[in-house]
C-alpha positions, -999 to 999 in steps of 0.1 A, spaced: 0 0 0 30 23 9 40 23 -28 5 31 -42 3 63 -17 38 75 -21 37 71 -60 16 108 -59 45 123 -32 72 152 -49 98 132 -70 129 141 -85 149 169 -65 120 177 -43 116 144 -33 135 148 0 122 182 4 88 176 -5 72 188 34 92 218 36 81 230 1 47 225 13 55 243 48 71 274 30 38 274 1 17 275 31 30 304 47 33 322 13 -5 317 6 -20 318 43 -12 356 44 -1 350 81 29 355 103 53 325 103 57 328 136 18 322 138 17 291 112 48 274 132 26 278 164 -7 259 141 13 235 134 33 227 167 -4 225 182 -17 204 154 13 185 157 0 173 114 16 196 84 -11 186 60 -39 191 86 -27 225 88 -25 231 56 -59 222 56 -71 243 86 -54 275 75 -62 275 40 -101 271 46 -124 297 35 -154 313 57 -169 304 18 -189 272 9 -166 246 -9 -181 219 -29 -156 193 -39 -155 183 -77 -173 154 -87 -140 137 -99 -130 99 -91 -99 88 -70 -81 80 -105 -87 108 -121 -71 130 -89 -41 105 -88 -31 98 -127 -46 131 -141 -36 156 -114 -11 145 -88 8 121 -105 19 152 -136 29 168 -112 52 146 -97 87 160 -124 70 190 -128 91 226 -120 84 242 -88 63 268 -104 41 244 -118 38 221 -88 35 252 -65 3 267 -91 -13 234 -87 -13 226 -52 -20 262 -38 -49 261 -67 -64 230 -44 -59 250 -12 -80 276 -25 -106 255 -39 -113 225 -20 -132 218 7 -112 211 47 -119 175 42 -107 167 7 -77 193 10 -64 172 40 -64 137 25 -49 158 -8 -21 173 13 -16 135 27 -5 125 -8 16 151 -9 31 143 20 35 107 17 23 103 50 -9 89 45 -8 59 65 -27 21 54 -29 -2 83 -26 -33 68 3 -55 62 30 -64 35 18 -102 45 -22 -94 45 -17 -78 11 2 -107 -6 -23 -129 8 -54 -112 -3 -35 -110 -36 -24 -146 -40 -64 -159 -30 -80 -132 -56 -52 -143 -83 -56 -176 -72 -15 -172 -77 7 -190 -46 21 -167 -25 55 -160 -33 53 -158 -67 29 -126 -60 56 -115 -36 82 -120 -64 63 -103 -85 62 -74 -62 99 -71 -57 120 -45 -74 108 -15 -88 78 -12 -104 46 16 -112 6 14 -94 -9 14 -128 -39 -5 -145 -12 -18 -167 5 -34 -141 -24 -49 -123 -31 -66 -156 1 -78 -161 -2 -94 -125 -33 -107 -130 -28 -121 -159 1 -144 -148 22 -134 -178 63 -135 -169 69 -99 -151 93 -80 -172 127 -89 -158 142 -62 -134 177 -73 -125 182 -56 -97 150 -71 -87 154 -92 -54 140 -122 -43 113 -124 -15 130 -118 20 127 -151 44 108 -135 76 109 -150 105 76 -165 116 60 -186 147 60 -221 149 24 -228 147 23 -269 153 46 -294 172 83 -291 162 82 -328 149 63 -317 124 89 -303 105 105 -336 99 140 -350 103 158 -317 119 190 -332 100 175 -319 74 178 -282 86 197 -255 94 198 -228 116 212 -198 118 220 -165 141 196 -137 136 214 -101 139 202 -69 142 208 -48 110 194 -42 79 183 -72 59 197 -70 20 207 -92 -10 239 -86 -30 230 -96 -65 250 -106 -96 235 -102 -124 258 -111 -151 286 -96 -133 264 -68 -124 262 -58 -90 233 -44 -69 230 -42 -31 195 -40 -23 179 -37 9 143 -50 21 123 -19 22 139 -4 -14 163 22 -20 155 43 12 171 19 37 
Protein backbone atom coordinates (compact mmCIF):
# COMPACT_ATOMS: atom_id res chain seq x y z
CA UNK A 1 0.00 0.00 0.00
CA UNK A 2 3.02 2.29 0.92
CA UNK A 3 3.96 2.28 -2.80
CA UNK A 4 0.49 3.13 -4.21
CA UNK A 5 0.33 6.29 -1.68
CA UNK A 6 3.82 7.51 -2.12
CA UNK A 7 3.67 7.09 -6.05
CA UNK A 8 1.63 10.83 -5.91
CA UNK A 9 4.49 12.34 -3.24
CA UNK A 10 7.23 15.17 -4.88
CA UNK A 11 9.83 13.18 -6.97
CA UNK A 12 12.93 14.09 -8.53
CA UNK A 13 14.93 16.88 -6.45
CA UNK A 14 11.99 17.74 -4.32
CA UNK A 15 11.63 14.45 -3.35
CA UNK A 16 13.49 14.75 0.01
CA UNK A 17 12.18 18.20 0.45
CA UNK A 18 8.81 17.59 -0.45
CA UNK A 19 7.18 18.76 3.44
CA UNK A 20 9.24 21.75 3.57
CA UNK A 21 8.14 23.03 0.08
CA UNK A 22 4.74 22.55 1.25
CA UNK A 23 5.48 24.33 4.76
CA UNK A 24 7.12 27.41 3.03
CA UNK A 25 3.78 27.45 0.15
CA UNK A 26 1.74 27.50 3.13
CA UNK A 27 3.04 30.42 4.67
CA UNK A 28 3.26 32.16 1.34
CA UNK A 29 -0.47 31.66 0.61
CA UNK A 30 -2.03 31.83 4.34
CA UNK A 31 -1.16 35.55 4.43
CA UNK A 32 -0.15 35.04 8.09
CA UNK A 33 2.91 35.48 10.29
CA UNK A 34 5.29 32.51 10.35
CA UNK A 35 5.69 32.81 13.65
CA UNK A 36 1.84 32.20 13.83
CA UNK A 37 1.73 29.14 11.21
CA UNK A 38 4.80 27.40 13.24
CA UNK A 39 2.64 27.83 16.36
CA UNK A 40 -0.68 25.89 14.13
CA UNK A 41 1.33 23.51 13.42
CA UNK A 42 3.32 22.66 16.69
CA UNK A 43 -0.43 22.55 18.20
CA UNK A 44 -1.71 20.41 15.38
CA UNK A 45 1.27 18.51 15.70
CA UNK A 46 0.00 17.31 11.40
CA UNK A 47 1.55 19.58 8.45
CA UNK A 48 -1.12 18.56 6.04
CA UNK A 49 -3.88 19.12 8.58
CA UNK A 50 -2.68 22.50 8.82
CA UNK A 51 -2.50 23.08 5.56
CA UNK A 52 -5.92 22.22 5.58
CA UNK A 53 -7.09 24.32 8.59
CA UNK A 54 -5.44 27.54 7.47
CA UNK A 55 -6.16 27.48 4.02
CA UNK A 56 -10.15 27.08 4.57
CA UNK A 57 -12.39 29.71 3.53
CA UNK A 58 -15.43 31.28 5.66
CA UNK A 59 -16.91 30.41 1.82
CA UNK A 60 -18.93 27.17 0.89
CA UNK A 61 -16.58 24.64 -0.93
CA UNK A 62 -18.08 21.86 -2.93
CA UNK A 63 -15.60 19.29 -3.88
CA UNK A 64 -15.53 18.34 -7.69
CA UNK A 65 -17.31 15.44 -8.74
CA UNK A 66 -13.99 13.70 -9.93
CA UNK A 67 -12.98 9.88 -9.12
CA UNK A 68 -9.90 8.84 -6.97
CA UNK A 69 -8.12 7.99 -10.46
CA UNK A 70 -8.70 10.81 -12.10
CA UNK A 71 -7.11 13.01 -8.93
CA UNK A 72 -4.08 10.55 -8.84
CA UNK A 73 -3.13 9.81 -12.71
CA UNK A 74 -4.65 13.10 -14.07
CA UNK A 75 -3.56 15.58 -11.44
CA UNK A 76 -1.15 14.49 -8.85
CA UNK A 77 0.83 12.14 -10.46
CA UNK A 78 1.89 15.22 -13.59
CA UNK A 79 2.88 16.80 -11.17
CA UNK A 80 5.23 14.60 -9.71
CA UNK A 81 8.73 15.96 -12.36
CA UNK A 82 7.00 18.98 -12.79
CA UNK A 83 9.10 22.60 -12.05
CA UNK A 84 8.42 24.22 -8.83
CA UNK A 85 6.29 26.80 -10.41
CA UNK A 86 4.08 24.38 -11.84
CA UNK A 87 3.81 22.09 -8.83
CA UNK A 88 3.47 25.19 -6.47
CA UNK A 89 0.34 26.69 -9.11
CA UNK A 90 -1.29 23.42 -8.73
CA UNK A 91 -1.34 22.56 -5.16
CA UNK A 92 -1.97 26.23 -3.84
CA UNK A 93 -4.94 26.08 -6.72
CA UNK A 94 -6.44 23.05 -4.38
CA UNK A 95 -5.88 24.96 -1.19
CA UNK A 96 -8.05 27.59 -2.53
CA UNK A 97 -10.55 25.54 -3.93
CA UNK A 98 -11.27 22.48 -2.02
CA UNK A 99 -13.23 21.79 0.75
CA UNK A 100 -11.19 21.12 4.73
CA UNK A 101 -11.90 17.49 4.21
CA UNK A 102 -10.68 16.69 0.75
CA UNK A 103 -7.69 19.29 1.04
CA UNK A 104 -6.38 17.22 3.99
CA UNK A 105 -6.41 13.70 2.53
CA UNK A 106 -4.95 15.84 -0.80
CA UNK A 107 -2.09 17.29 1.33
CA UNK A 108 -1.60 13.49 2.71
CA UNK A 109 -0.45 12.46 -0.78
CA UNK A 110 1.63 15.06 -0.93
CA UNK A 111 3.08 14.32 2.04
CA UNK A 112 3.50 10.72 1.66
CA UNK A 113 2.26 10.31 4.99
CA UNK A 114 -0.86 8.86 4.46
CA UNK A 115 -0.75 5.89 6.54
CA UNK A 116 -2.66 2.07 5.35
CA UNK A 117 -2.92 -0.21 8.34
CA UNK A 118 -2.60 -3.35 6.80
CA UNK A 119 0.31 -5.45 6.23
CA UNK A 120 2.95 -6.38 3.47
CA UNK A 121 1.76 -10.17 4.47
CA UNK A 122 -2.21 -9.37 4.50
CA UNK A 123 -1.72 -7.85 1.12
CA UNK A 124 0.20 -10.66 -0.56
CA UNK A 125 -2.30 -12.90 0.79
CA UNK A 126 -5.38 -11.18 -0.25
CA UNK A 127 -3.49 -10.97 -3.64
CA UNK A 128 -2.43 -14.57 -4.02
CA UNK A 129 -6.39 -15.90 -2.95
CA UNK A 130 -8.00 -13.25 -5.60
CA UNK A 131 -5.15 -14.32 -8.28
CA UNK A 132 -5.60 -17.55 -7.20
CA UNK A 133 -1.53 -17.22 -7.72
CA UNK A 134 0.70 -19.01 -4.62
CA UNK A 135 2.07 -16.75 -2.54
CA UNK A 136 5.54 -15.98 -3.25
CA UNK A 137 5.30 -15.84 -6.72
CA UNK A 138 2.91 -12.56 -5.99
CA UNK A 139 5.56 -11.47 -3.61
CA UNK A 140 8.17 -11.96 -6.42
CA UNK A 141 6.34 -10.32 -8.52
CA UNK A 142 6.17 -7.38 -6.19
CA UNK A 143 9.90 -7.06 -5.73
CA UNK A 144 11.99 -4.52 -7.39
CA UNK A 145 10.79 -1.46 -8.78
CA UNK A 146 7.75 -1.17 -10.45
CA UNK A 147 4.62 1.61 -11.21
CA UNK A 148 0.59 1.35 -9.44
CA UNK A 149 -0.90 1.37 -12.79
CA UNK A 150 -3.87 -0.54 -14.47
CA UNK A 151 -1.22 -1.79 -16.67
CA UNK A 152 0.51 -3.40 -14.14
CA UNK A 153 -2.35 -4.87 -12.30
CA UNK A 154 -3.12 -6.55 -15.64
CA UNK A 155 0.09 -7.82 -16.09
CA UNK A 156 -0.23 -9.37 -12.48
CA UNK A 157 -3.29 -10.72 -12.96
CA UNK A 158 -2.76 -12.06 -15.88
CA UNK A 159 0.11 -14.35 -14.78
CA UNK A 160 2.17 -13.40 -17.84
CA UNK A 161 6.30 -13.48 -16.90
CA UNK A 162 6.88 -9.88 -15.14
CA UNK A 163 9.29 -7.95 -17.17
CA UNK A 164 12.65 -8.90 -15.79
CA UNK A 165 14.16 -6.21 -13.36
CA UNK A 166 17.74 -7.32 -12.47
CA UNK A 167 18.19 -5.62 -9.66
CA UNK A 168 15.02 -7.13 -8.75
CA UNK A 169 15.40 -9.16 -5.37
CA UNK A 170 14.02 -12.20 -4.31
CA UNK A 171 11.25 -12.42 -1.45
CA UNK A 172 13.05 -11.78 2.04
CA UNK A 173 12.75 -15.13 4.35
CA UNK A 174 10.81 -13.48 7.56
CA UNK A 175 10.94 -15.03 10.46
CA UNK A 176 7.58 -16.53 11.59
CA UNK A 177 6.00 -18.60 14.69
CA UNK A 178 5.99 -22.07 14.91
CA UNK A 179 2.38 -22.84 14.72
CA UNK A 180 2.34 -26.89 15.34
CA UNK A 181 4.63 -29.42 17.22
CA UNK A 182 8.33 -29.10 16.16
CA UNK A 183 8.22 -32.81 14.92
CA UNK A 184 6.25 -31.68 12.35
CA UNK A 185 8.89 -30.30 10.53
CA UNK A 186 10.50 -33.61 9.91
CA UNK A 187 14.02 -35.02 10.30
CA UNK A 188 15.81 -31.75 11.92
CA UNK A 189 19.04 -33.16 10.00
CA UNK A 190 17.49 -31.86 7.43
CA UNK A 191 17.79 -28.18 8.57
CA UNK A 192 19.70 -25.46 9.41
CA UNK A 193 19.83 -22.80 11.58
CA UNK A 194 21.24 -19.81 11.85
CA UNK A 195 21.95 -16.53 14.10
CA UNK A 196 19.56 -13.70 13.63
CA UNK A 197 21.37 -10.13 13.86
CA UNK A 198 20.21 -6.95 14.19
CA UNK A 199 20.83 -4.84 11.05
CA UNK A 200 19.37 -4.21 7.91
CA UNK A 201 18.34 -7.23 5.88
CA UNK A 202 19.70 -7.00 1.95
CA UNK A 203 20.74 -9.20 -1.02
CA UNK A 204 23.88 -8.61 -2.97
CA UNK A 205 22.98 -9.63 -6.52
CA UNK A 206 24.95 -10.55 -9.56
CA UNK A 207 23.53 -10.25 -12.39
CA UNK A 208 25.78 -11.07 -15.06
CA UNK A 209 28.61 -9.63 -13.27
CA UNK A 210 26.44 -6.80 -12.36
CA UNK A 211 26.18 -5.80 -9.04
CA UNK A 212 23.26 -4.44 -6.86
CA UNK A 213 22.99 -4.17 -3.12
CA UNK A 214 19.48 -4.02 -2.27
CA UNK A 215 17.88 -3.70 0.89
CA UNK A 216 14.28 -5.02 2.09
CA UNK A 217 12.28 -1.93 2.23
CA UNK A 218 13.86 -0.43 -1.37
CA UNK A 219 16.31 2.21 -1.98
CA UNK A 220 15.54 4.35 1.22
CA UNK A 221 17.12 1.85 3.73
Amino acid sequence: MKRFIGACRLQGPAACKAPALLYRWLIEECGLPQWLVEESRATVGDLAETIALLTESEQARQAPEISLSEWIEGRLLPLRTADEPRQTGGRVEWWRTLPYRDSFLVNKFLTGSLRVGVSELLVTRALSEVLSMARPDVSRRLMGEWFPSAEFWESLRSGAAPVEDASAPYPFFLASPLEGEPSALGDRDQWQAEWKWDGIRSQLINAAGVFYLVARRGPGD
